[in-house]
C-alpha positions in Angstrom: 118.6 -26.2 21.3 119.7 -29.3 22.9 123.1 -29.3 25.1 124.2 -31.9 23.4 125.1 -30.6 19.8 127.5 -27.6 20.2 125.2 -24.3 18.6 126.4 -23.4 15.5 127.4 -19.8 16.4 130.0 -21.0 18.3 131.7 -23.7 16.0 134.9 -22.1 14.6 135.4 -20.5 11.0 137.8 -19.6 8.8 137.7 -16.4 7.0 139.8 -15.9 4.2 143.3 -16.6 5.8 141.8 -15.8 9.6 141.0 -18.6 11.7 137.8 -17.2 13.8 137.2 -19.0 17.5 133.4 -18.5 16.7 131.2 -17.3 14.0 129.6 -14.6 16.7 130.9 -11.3 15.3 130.1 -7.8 17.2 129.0 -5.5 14.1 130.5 -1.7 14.2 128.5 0.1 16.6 129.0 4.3 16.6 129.1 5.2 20.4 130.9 8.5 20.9 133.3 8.1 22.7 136.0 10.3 21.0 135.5 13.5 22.5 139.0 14.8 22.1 140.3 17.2 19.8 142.4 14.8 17.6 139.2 12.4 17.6 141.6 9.3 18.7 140.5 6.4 20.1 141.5 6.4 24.2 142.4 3.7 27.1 139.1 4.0 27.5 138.0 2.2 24.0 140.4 -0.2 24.2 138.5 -1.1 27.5 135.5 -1.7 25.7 137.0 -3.7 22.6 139.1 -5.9 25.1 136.1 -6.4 27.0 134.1 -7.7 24.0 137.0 -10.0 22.9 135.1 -13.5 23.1 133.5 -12.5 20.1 135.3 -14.4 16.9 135.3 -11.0 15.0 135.2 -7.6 16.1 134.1 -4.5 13.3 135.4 -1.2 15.0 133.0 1.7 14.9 132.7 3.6 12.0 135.7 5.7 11.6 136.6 8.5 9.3 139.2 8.1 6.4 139.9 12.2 6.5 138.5 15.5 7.8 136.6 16.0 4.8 134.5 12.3 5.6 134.1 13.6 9.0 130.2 14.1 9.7 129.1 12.7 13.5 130.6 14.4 16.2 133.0 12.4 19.0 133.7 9.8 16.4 137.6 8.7 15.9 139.2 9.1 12.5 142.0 7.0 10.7 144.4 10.0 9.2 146.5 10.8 11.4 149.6 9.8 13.7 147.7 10.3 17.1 144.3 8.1 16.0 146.9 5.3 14.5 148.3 5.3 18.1 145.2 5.6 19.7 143.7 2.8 17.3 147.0 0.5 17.9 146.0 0.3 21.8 142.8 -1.0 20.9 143.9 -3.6 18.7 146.9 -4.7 20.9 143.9 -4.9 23.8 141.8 -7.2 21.3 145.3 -9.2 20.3 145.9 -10.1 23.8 142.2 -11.4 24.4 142.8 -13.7 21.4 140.4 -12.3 19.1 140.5 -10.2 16.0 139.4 -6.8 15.0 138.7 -5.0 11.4 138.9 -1.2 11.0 135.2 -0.2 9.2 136.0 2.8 6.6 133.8 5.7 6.6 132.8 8.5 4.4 129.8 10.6 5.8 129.0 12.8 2.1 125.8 14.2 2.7 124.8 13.1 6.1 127.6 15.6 7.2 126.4 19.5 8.3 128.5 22.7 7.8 129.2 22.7 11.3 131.9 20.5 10.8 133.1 22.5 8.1 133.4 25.9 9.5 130.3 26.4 7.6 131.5 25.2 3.8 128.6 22.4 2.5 129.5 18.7 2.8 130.4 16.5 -0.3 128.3 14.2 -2.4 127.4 13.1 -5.3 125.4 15.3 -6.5 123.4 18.7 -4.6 120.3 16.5 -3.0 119.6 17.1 0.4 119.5 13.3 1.7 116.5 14.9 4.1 118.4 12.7 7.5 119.6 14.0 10.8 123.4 15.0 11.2 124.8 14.8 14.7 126.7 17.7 15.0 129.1 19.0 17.7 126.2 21.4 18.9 123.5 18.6 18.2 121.1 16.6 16.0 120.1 19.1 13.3 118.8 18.4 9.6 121.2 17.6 6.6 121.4 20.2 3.8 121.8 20.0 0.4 125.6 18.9 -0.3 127.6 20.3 -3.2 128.5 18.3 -6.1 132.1 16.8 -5.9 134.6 17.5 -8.5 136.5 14.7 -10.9 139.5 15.8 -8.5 137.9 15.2 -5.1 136.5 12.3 -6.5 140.0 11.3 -7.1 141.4 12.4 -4.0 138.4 10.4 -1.9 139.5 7.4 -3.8 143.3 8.1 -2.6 141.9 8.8 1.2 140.4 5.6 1.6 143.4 3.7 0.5 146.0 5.8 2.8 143.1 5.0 5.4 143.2 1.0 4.8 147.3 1.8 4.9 146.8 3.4 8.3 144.8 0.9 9.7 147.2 -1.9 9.1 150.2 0.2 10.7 147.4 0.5 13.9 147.0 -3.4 14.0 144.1 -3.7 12.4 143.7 -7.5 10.5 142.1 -6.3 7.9 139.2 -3.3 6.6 135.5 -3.5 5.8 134.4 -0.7 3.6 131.4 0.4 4.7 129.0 1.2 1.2 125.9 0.6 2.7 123.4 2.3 4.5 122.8 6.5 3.8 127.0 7.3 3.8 128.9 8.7 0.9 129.0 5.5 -1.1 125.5 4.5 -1.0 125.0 8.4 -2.0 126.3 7.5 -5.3 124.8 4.1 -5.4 121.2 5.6 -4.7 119.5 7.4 -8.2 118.0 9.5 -6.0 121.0 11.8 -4.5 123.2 11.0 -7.6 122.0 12.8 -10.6 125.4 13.0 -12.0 126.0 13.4 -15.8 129.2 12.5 -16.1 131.0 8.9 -15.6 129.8 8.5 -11.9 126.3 9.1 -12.8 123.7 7.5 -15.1 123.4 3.6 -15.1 124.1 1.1 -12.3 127.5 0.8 -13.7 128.3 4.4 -13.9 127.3 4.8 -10.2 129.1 1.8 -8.8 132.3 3.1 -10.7 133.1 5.3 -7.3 132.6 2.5 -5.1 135.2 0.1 -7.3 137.7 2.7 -7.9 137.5 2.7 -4.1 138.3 -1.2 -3.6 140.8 -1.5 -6.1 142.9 0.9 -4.6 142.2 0.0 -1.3 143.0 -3.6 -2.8 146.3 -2.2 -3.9 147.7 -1.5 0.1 145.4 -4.2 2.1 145.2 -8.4 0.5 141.9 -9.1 -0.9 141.0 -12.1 1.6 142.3 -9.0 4.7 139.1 -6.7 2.7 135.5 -6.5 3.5 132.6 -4.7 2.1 129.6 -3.7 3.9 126.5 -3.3 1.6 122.9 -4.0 0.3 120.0 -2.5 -0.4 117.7 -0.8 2.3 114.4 1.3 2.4 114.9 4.1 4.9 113.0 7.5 5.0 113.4 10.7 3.3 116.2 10.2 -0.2 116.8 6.8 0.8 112.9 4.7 0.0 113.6 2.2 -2.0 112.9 2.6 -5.5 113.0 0.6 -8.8 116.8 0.6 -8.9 117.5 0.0 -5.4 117.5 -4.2 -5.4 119.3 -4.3 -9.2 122.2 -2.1 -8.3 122.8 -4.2 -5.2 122.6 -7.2 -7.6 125.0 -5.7 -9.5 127.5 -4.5 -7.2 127.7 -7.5 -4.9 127.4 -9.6 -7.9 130.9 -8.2 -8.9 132.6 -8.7 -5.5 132.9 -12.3 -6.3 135.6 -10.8 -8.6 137.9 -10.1 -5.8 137.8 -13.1 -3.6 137.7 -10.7 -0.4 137.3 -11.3 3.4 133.4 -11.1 3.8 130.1 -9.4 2.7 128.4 -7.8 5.4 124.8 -8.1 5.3 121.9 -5.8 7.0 118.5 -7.6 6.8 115.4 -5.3 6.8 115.8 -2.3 9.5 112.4 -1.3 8.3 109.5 -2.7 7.4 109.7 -4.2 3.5 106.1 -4.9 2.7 104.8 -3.1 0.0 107.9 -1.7 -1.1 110.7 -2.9 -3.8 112.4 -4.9 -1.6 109.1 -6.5 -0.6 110.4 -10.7 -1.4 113.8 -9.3 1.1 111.7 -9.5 4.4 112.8 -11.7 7.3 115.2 -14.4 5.6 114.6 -13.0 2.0 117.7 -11.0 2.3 120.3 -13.7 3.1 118.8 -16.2 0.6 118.3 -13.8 -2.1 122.2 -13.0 -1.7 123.1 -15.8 -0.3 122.5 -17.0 -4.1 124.6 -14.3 -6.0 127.5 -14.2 -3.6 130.1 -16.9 -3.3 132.5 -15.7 -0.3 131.9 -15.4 3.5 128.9 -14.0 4.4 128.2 -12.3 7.7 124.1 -11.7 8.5 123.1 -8.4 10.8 120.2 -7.3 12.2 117.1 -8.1 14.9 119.0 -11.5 15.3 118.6 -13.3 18.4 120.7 -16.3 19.2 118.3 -19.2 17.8 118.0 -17.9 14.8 121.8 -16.8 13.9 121.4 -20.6 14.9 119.5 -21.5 12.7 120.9 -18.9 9.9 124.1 -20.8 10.1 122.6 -24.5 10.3 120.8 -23.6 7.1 123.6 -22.2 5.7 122.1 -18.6 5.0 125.1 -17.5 6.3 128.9 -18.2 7.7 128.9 -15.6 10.7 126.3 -13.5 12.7 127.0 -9.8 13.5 125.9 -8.6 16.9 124.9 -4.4 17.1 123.0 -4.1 20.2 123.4 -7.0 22.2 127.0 -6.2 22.4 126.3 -2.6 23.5 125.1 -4.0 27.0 126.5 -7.7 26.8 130.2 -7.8 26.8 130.5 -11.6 27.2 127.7 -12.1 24.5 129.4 -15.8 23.3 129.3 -17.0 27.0 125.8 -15.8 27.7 124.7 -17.7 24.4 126.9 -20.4 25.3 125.0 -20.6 29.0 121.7 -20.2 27.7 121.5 -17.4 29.5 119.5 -13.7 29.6 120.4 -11.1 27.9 121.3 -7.2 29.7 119.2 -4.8 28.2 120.5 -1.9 26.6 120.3 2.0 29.2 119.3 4.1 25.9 120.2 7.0 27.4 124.0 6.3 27.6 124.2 4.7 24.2 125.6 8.1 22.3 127.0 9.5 25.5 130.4 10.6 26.7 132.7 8.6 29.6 132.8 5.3 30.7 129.3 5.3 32.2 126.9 2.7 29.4 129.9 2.1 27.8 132.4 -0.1 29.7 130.3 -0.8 32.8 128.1 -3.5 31.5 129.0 -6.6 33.9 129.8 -10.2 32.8 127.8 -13.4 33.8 131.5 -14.2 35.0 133.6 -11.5 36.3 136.4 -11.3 33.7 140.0 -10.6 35.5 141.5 -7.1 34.2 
């Protein structure tokens, strides 16, 4: 790209009300890094946020809305007094770098274990083992078949997210993405194959989706629609999760109705596995963000195996507003200035990704040094 047009990614944006310095956005990334009992967020995260604060946007890591979401161990929650405090010295370290930072909601369901639960079963929609791995506080170990949730902790889920959303704007947050996408709780009911409910959560698309929109309303109720984000779209991922027949139509259907609420964003994952021959065959490379691109009218924010010319390009062509960044912010804390230079990437130590400390976490130089 020549040096003489500015690259898209780093023109400013506006989203919603929220005026973003670039459209280069780090996407939630689950480290670990919450090894404490109260599973709050420590100096030490707010380290790593503040050190990533040239992107435009910052998603937090996926973070529990109660103990009953909780399902991957040395991950921070959002339900009590000590993670709100914890949470409000990240965002006050993001703040100060001029940047901006949404809290990502997270209900685990199935991909939970009963190690978490002094043995009890996690929570779904319906008794299907997902057939994933759960990292549990004793290690990776297969899911289980969940037990069916009640009417009335259907209801009280719905109430959890929204005192989550609540909590997050006490710790600073700017606003919430709820994440309804890939194998969590959400996408459990979403997905025909774990939710074989019978009763108004189970059935057609609409019956299925009806969980997810009770969700957003209420959380729509504590947080402003253009301060609310969803994180969705169909996917094709091993064991309960291949894509089937209804796979594509209920994503049609579900980001079809966001457009009701005028929120924040749509968060976008392109293919994380390989499409052909399957449902979501025409969704490969590009497919996704035109396919969508089409049905959805508000910001959109692209993700995955996206390298700087084409979140370029995805922007120029206007598949998308903003680019989210998973990886390359894991070992690349200044990713905007690298793209900005032209220059190399870091490559990511694997072995420190889900680790504890500060070691692969907050020791990945800049290009500059940046003055603590």
């Amino acid at each position: 790209m020549s040096h003489r047009h500015i690259q898209p990614l780093l023109t400013p944006v506006r989203m919603g009300d929220l005026d973003l310095r670039n459209r280069i956005v780090m996407a939630p990334l689950t480290r670990m890094r919450a090894a404490n009992p109260a599973h709050a967020p420590t100096a030490l995260h707010a380290r790593y946020y503040a050190q990533r604060a040239s992107a435009g946007l910052i998603f937090g890591e996926c973070t529990a809305i109660s103990p009953a979401a909780y399902g991957w161990a040395d991950t921070p929650g959002l339900w009590s007094a000590e993670q709100v405090r914890g949470w409000r010295g990240v965002t006050d370290a993001v703040h100060a770098r001029g940047s901006l930072i949404f809290a990502q909601l997270w209900h685990t369901g199935a991909l939970s274990h009963p190690d978490f639960f002094g043995g009890a079963l996690p929570m779904s929609a319906s008794d299907v083992d997902p057939v994933q791995v759960s990292v549990t506080p004793s290690g990776r170990k297969p899911t289980v078949a969940p037990r069916p949730m009640t009417r009335d902790e259907i209801r009280q889920t719905v109430v959890d997210y929204a005192q989550a959303a609540r909590n997050a704007i006490e710790a600073g947050f700017d606003g919430v993405q709820i994440q309804a996408n890939y194998l969590y709780l959400i996408a459990q009911f979403f997905n025909k194959t774990t939710n074989r409910r019978t009763d108004e959560y189970g059935g057609s698309v609409e019956n299925r989706a009806r969980f997810f929109f009770e969700i957003l309303e209420t959380v729509l109720e504590v947080v402003p629609a253009n301060r609310v984000g969803v994180k969705t779209g169909p996917m094709n991922v091993d064991g309960a999760f291949v894509a089937n027949d209804e796979t594509l139509p209920t994503s049609e259907y579900v980001i079809g109705r966001l457009n009701d609420y005028d929120l924040s964003h749509l968060l976008l994952m392109g293919a994380t596995t390989d499409f052909s021959g399957t449902p979501l065959a025409a969704l490969a490379g590009d497919g996704m963000f035109r396919h969508f691109r089409a049905l959805y009218r508000g910001p959109l924010i692209a993700n995955t195996e996206i390298d700087r010319g084409r979140g370029n390009r995805l922007i120029e062509e206007g598949l998308a507003d903003m680019v989210a960044f998973g990886r390359p912010y894991i070992a690349n804390p200044d990713l905007p200035e690298r793209f900005a230079a032209e220059a190399p990437l870091a490559e990511v130590d694997w072995n420190t990704v889900y680790a504890s400390g500060p070691a692969g976490y907050i020791d990945y130089p800049a290009l500059e040094p940046v003055l603590d």
